[in-house]
N, C-alpha and C positions, 0 to 999 in steps of 0.2 A: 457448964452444968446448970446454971441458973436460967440462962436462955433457953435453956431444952424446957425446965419445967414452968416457965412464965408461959410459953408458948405452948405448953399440954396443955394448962390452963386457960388458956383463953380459947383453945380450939373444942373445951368441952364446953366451955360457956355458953360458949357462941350456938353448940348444939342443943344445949339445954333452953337457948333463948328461943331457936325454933322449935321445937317441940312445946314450949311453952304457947308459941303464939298458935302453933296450931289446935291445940287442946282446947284452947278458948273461944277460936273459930269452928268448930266442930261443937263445943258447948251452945254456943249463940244459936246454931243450925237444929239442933236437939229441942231447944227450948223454945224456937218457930212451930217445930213440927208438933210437939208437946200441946201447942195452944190449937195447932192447926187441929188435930185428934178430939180434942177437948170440944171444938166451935162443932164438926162434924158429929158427934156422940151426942150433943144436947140438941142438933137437928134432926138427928134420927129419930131420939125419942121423942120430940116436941110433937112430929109426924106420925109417931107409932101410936101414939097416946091419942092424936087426932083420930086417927083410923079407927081404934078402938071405939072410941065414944058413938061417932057417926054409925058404925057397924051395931050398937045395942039401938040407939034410937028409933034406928029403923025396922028391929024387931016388933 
């Protein structure tokens, strides 16, 4: 009886240990795209902002 429930326990571990490792490679992967969204969002407007001005000057 003891080895049945040593062995339930370590076979949930073990699945909680992957789920853990994956959560946190999926986290890392979020928080890439997170910056990546961010560097693209401040070139767009850096650019729209550029347009803008150019476009009054020339009136």
């Amino acid at each position: 009886m003891n080895n049945d429930i040593i062995r339930y326990v370590l076979e949930q571990s073990g699945g909680l240990l992957i789920a853990v490792i994956l959560i946190v490679r999926m986290e890392a992967k979020l928080d890439g795209l997170t910056s990546e969204i961010t560097r693209l969002t401040d070139t767009l407007t850096r650019h729209l902002i550029l347009f803008s001005q150019s476009g009054k000057s020339e009136k």
